[in-house]
C-alpha positions in Angstrom: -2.5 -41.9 17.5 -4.7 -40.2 20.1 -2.2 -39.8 21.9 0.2 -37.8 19.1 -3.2 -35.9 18.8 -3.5 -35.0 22.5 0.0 -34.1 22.5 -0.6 -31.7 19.2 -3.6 -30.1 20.6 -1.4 -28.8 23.5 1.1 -27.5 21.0 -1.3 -25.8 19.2 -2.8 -24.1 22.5 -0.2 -22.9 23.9 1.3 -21.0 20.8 -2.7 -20.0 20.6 -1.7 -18.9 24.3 1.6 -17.0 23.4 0.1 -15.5 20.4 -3.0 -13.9 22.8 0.0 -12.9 25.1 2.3 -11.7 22.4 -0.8 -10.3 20.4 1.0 -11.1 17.2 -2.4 -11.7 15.6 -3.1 -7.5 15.5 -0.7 -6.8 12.5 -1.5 -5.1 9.2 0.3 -7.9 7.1 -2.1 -10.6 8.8 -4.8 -8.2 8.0 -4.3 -8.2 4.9 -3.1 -11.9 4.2 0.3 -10.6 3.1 2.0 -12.9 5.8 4.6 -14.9 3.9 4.6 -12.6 0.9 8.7 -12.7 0.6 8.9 -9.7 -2.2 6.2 -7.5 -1.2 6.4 -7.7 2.1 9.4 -9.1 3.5 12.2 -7.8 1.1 10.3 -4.7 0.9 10.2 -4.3 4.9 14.0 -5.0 5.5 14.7 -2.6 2.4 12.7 0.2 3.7 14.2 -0.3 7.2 18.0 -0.1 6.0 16.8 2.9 3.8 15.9 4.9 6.5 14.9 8.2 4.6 14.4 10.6 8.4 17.8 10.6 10.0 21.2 9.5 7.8 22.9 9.0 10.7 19.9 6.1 11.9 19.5 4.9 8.9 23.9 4.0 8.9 23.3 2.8 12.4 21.0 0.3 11.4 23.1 -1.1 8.4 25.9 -1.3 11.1 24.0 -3.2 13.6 22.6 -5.1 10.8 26.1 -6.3 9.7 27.0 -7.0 13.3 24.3 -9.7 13.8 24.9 -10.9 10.5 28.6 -11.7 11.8 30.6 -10.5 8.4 34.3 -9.6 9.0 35.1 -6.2 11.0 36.0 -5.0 7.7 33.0 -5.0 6.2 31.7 -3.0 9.5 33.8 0.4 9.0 32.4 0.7 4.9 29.2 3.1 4.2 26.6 0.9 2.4 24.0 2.0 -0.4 21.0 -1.1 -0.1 19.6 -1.9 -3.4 16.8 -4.3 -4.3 15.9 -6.3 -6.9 19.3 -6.0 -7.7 18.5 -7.6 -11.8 21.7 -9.4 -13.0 22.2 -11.5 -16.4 22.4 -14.6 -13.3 19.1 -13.7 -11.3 17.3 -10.9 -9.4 18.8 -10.9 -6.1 16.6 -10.0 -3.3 19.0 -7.3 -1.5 21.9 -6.4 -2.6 24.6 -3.9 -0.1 27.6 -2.4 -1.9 30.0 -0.5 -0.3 30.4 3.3 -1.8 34.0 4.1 -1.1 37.3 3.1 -2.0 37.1 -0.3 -1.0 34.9 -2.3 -2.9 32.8 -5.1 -1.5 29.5 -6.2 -1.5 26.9 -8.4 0.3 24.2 -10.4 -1.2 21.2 -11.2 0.6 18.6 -14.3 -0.6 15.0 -14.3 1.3 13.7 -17.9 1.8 9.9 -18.0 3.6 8.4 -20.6 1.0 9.7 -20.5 -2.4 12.1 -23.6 -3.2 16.2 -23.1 -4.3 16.6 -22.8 -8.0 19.3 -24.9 -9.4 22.6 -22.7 -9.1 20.9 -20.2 -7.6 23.8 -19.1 -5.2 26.2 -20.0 -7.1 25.4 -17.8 -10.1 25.0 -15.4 -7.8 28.7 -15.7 -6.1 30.0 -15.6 -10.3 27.9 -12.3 -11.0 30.2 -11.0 -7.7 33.1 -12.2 -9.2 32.6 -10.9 -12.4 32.1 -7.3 -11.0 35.9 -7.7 -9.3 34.7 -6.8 -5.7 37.3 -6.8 -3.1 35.9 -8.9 -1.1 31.9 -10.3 -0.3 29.4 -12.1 1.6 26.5 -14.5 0.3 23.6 -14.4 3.3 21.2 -17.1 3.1 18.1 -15.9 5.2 15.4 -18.2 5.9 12.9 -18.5 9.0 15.5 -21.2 10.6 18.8 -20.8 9.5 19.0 -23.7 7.1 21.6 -24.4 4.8 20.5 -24.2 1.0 20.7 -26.9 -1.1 23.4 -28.8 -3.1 21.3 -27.7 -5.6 21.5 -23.9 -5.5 25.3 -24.0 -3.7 26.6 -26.1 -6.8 30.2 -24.7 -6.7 29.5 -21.7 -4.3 32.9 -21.4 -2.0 31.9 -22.5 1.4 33.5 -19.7 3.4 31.8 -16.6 1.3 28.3 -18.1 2.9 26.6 -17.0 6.3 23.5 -18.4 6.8 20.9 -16.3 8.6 17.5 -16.7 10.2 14.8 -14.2 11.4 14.7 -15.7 14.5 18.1 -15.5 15.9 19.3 -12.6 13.6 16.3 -10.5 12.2 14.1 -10.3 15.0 17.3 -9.2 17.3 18.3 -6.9 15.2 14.5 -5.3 14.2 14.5 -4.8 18.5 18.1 -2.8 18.2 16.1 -0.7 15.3 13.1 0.4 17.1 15.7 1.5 20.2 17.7 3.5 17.5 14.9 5.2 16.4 12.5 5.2 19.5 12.5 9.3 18.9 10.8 9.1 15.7 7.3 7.6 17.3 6.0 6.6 13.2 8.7 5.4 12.2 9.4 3.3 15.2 5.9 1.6 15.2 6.1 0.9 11.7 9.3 -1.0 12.4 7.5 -2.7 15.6 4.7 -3.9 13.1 7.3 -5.8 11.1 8.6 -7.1 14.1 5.6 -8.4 15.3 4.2 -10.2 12.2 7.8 -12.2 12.2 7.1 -13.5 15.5 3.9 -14.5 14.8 5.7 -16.5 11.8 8.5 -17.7 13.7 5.8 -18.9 16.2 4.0 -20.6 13.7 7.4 -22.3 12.4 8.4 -23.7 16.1 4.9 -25.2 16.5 5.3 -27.0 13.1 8.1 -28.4 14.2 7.3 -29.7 17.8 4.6 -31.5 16.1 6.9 -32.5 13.7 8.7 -34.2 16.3 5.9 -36.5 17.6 5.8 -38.4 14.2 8.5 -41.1 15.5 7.7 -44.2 13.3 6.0 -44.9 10.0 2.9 -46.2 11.8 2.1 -42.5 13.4 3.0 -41.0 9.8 0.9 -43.7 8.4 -2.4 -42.4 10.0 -1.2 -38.8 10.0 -1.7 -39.0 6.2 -5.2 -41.1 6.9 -5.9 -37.9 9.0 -4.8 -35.8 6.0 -6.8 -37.3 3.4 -9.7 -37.3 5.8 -9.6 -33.6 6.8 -11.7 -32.1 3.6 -14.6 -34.8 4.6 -14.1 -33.8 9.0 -14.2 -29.7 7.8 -17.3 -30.5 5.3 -19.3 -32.3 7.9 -18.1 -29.5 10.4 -19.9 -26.9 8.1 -23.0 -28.7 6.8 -23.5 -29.1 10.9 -23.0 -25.6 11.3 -25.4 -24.1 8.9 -27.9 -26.9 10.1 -27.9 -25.3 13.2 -28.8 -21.7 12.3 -31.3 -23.5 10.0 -33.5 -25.2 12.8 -32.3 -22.0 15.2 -34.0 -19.6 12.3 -37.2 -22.5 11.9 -37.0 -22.2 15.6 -37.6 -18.3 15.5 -40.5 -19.2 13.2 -38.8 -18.3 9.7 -40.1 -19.4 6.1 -38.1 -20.9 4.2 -37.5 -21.1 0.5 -34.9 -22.7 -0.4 -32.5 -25.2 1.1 -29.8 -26.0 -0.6 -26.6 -27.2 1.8 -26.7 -30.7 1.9 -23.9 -30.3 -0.4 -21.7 -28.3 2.2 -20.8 -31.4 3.0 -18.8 -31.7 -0.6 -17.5 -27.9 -0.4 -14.2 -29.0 0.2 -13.9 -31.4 -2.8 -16.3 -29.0 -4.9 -16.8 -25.6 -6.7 -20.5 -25.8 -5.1 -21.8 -23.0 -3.0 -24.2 -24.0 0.1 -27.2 -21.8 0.8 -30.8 -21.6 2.6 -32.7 -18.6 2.1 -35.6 -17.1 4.3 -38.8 -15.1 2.8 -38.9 -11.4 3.9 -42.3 -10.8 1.2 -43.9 -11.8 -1.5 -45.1 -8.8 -4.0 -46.4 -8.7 -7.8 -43.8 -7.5 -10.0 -45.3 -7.4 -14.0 -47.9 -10.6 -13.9 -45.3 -12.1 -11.8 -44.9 -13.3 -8.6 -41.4 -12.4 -6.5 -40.3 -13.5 -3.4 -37.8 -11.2 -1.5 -35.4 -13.6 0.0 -32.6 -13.7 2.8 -30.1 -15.8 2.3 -27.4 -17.5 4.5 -25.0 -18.0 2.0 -21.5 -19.9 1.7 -18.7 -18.8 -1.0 -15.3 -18.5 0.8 -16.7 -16.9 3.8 -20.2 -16.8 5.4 -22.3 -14.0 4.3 -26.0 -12.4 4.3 -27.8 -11.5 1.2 -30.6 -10.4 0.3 -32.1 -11.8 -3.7 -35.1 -11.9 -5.7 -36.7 -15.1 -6.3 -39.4 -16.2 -8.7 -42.5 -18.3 -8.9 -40.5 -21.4 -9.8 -37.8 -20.9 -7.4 -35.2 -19.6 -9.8 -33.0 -16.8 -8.3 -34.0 -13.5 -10.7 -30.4 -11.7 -11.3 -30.8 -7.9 -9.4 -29.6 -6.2 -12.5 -32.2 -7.7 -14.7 -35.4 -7.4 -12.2 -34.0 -3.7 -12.3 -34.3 -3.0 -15.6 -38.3 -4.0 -15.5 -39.1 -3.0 -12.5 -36.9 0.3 -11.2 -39.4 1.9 -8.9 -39.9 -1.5 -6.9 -36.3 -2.1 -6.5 -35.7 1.4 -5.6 -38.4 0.7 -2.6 -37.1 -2.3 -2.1 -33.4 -1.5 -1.8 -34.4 2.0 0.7 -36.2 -0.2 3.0 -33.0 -2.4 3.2 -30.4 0.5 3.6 -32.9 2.0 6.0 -33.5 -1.2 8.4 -30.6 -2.7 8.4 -28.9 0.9 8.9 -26.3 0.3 6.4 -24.6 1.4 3.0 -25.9 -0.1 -0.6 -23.8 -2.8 -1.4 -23.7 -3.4 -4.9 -20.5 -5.2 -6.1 -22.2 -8.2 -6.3 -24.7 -8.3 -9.6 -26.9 -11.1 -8.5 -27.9 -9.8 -5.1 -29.3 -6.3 -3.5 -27.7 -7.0 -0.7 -24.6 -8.6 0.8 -22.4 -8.4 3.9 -20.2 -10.9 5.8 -21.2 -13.0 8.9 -18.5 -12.6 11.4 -18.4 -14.4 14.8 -18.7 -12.5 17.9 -15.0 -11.0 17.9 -16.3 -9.3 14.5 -14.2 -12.0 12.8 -14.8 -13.3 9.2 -16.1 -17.3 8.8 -13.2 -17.8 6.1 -14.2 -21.4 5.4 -11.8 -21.4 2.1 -9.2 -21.3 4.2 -10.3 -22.7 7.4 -8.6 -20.9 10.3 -8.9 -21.2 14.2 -12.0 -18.9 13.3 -14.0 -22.3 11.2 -12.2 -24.5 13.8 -13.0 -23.6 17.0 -17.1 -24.2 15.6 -15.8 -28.3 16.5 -16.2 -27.4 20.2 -19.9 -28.0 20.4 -20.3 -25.1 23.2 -19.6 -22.4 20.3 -21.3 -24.5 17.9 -24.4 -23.8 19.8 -23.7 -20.3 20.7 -22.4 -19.1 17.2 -25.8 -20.9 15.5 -27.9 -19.2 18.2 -26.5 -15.8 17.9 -26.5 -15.9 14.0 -29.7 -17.0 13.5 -31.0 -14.3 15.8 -29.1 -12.0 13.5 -30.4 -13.2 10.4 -34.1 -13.1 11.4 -34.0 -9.7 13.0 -32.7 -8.2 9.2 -35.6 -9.8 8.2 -37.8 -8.3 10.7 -36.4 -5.4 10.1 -36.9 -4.9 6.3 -40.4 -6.2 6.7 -40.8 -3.7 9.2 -39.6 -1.0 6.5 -41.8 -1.9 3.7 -44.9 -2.1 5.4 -44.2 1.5 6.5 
């Protein structure tokens, strides 16, 4: 098994190696965690691209070549094209649907497959909605990241021969390059094609790795403990991030830090629970109305790692912002100036409980997404940046603190 490991961790690294090279990490759709979004982004993109609203004559070009790699008969080739999608049917929506606009009438129907399963019938009632409509002649193009066949499922009847199946590696990605050539005049347009382009690599990438660790799995004894490793993972990740905030935690006690509260033990269950690990900091203690309220920075865990700033009371009991606020306007006021003003930032005020919040990034201004654990979370396994990040965080944290006390003593 350590050796299948071994073997994996190479995989991993050097498609972590062609991605740097490639930089198919700097894409809006990764940006925005629109990746494998197949309507909104991926039907969308290849709709947009055939309906190429700047030049007519580009945006014919690109059906052509489109039809070319797609390998449908010559015929098909000399026919001018209108590109619908979400083409709704009594059978289905169909993803995109080409019909031709002259005298000949035929028609191509194209299905997108990044992760949703076949339905049942799904081609087939597809290839009868065709038929219904008396087209000359059509085409039924199964697109999916590999080229797969669909399943006997969604074929049921389907005639064999009015199939192509398709895949954004060998066809898309091909044909997105012949695009941006076309069009390499019209600099916008061009690099919105080459964004699109490069967010399918970065998939495609992603699907080749999958697979070459796919391949190591050779006997039921290495799946065996790959689903040991599986079950195990929450518990390795949850250990992994209790160590983590541990660190800042002695780092910050370290830096010679008060703390209040200290409450993630429990990051060890985050990834079997709905809990929230936190420590918080005092900044000051003031009298607020007979009571007693400690101004608190807090290192805080919901999906990502993030720095807020909350009012506690003399028992310990977080005070809501909103509702100190109501009693005690003038203080808060003070109180949220002297935060704007020395951490040099804008109020932040979309969260009700706290005065303050932002995200803890790592040093490449990256987000600490634990909820979904990326090479960001993992790379904290490696006790080099373990120590580092902790370090660097913690110094961080106490300097806001510093920094607000600094503030309201002024």
């Amino acid at each position: 098994m350590k050796e299948i490991i071994k073997k994996a961790g190479k995989i991993v690294e050097e498609n972590r190696k062609l991605r740097n090279a490639e930089g198919t990490d700097y894409n809006i759709f990764s940006l925005l965690d629109a990746e494998r979004d197949e309507v909104g982004i991926h039907e969308l993109m290849l709709f947009t691209i055939l309906n190429f609203k700047t030049d007519y004559r580009v945006k014919n070009e690109f059906i052509q070549q489109l039809l070319i790699y797609f390998g449908v008969p010559k015929s098909f080739q000399k026919e001018e094209w209108k590109v619908e999608k979400e083409h709704y049917t009594s059978e289905g929506r169909i993803d995109l649907f080409l019909r031709t606009t002259g005298k000949h009438k035929k028609c191509i129907v194209i299905e997108l497959k990044i992760d949703a399963e076949d339905q049942k019938r799904q081609l087939e009632r597809y290839e009868e909605y065709v038929c219904t409509k008396n087209y000359e002649d059509y085409r039924i193009i199964y697109l999916t990241l590999d080229g797969r066949e669909p399943s006997p499922q969604s074929m049921g009847n389907m005639k064999q021969n009015k199939l192509l199946c398709m895949s954004f590696e060998e066809h898309i990605l091909p044909w997105l390059e012949e695009c941006i050539h076309i069009c390499q005049e019209y600099e916008i347009e061009s690099s919105f094609i080459q964004q699109y382009r490069i967010l399918l690599q970065k998939i495609v990438g992603e699907e080749n790795m999958q697979e070459k660790i796919c391949d190591l799995v050779t006997s039921s004894k290495d799946l065996k403990a790959c689903m040991q490793i599986e079950q195990a993972l929450p518990k390795i990740k949850g250990k992994l991030l209790y160590h983590f905030l541990n660190e800042i935690h002695k780092e910050l006690k370290r830096l010679g830090c008060k703390f209040v509260c200290k409450k993630y033990e429990c990051a060890k269950e985050y990834f079997y629970s709905a809990l929230q690990p936190s420590f918080g900091c005092e900044i000051t203690k003031f009298e607020a109305r007979n009571r007693t309220i400690t101004l608190v920075a807090e290192v805080y865990i919901e999906d990502d790692l993030q720095f807020l700033v909350s009012y506690f009371d003399e028992n310990g009991a977080e005070i809501r912002q909103q509702d100190f606020m109501k009693a005690n306007k003038r203080m808060n006021q003070k109180i949220e100036d002297a935060i704007m003003k020395g951490l040099n930032v804008e109020r932040q005020h979309n969260r009700y409980r706290c005065i303050y919040y932002s995200f803890i990034t790592n040093e490449n201004n990256q987000k600490y997404d634990f909820k979904h654990f990326d090479d960001v979370c993992a790379d904290l396994m490696d006790e080099e940046v373990m120590e580092k990040e902790s370090k660097r965080i913690a110094r961080i944290v106490a300097n806001n603190i510093k920094q607000i006390q600094k503030q309201l003593e002024e």
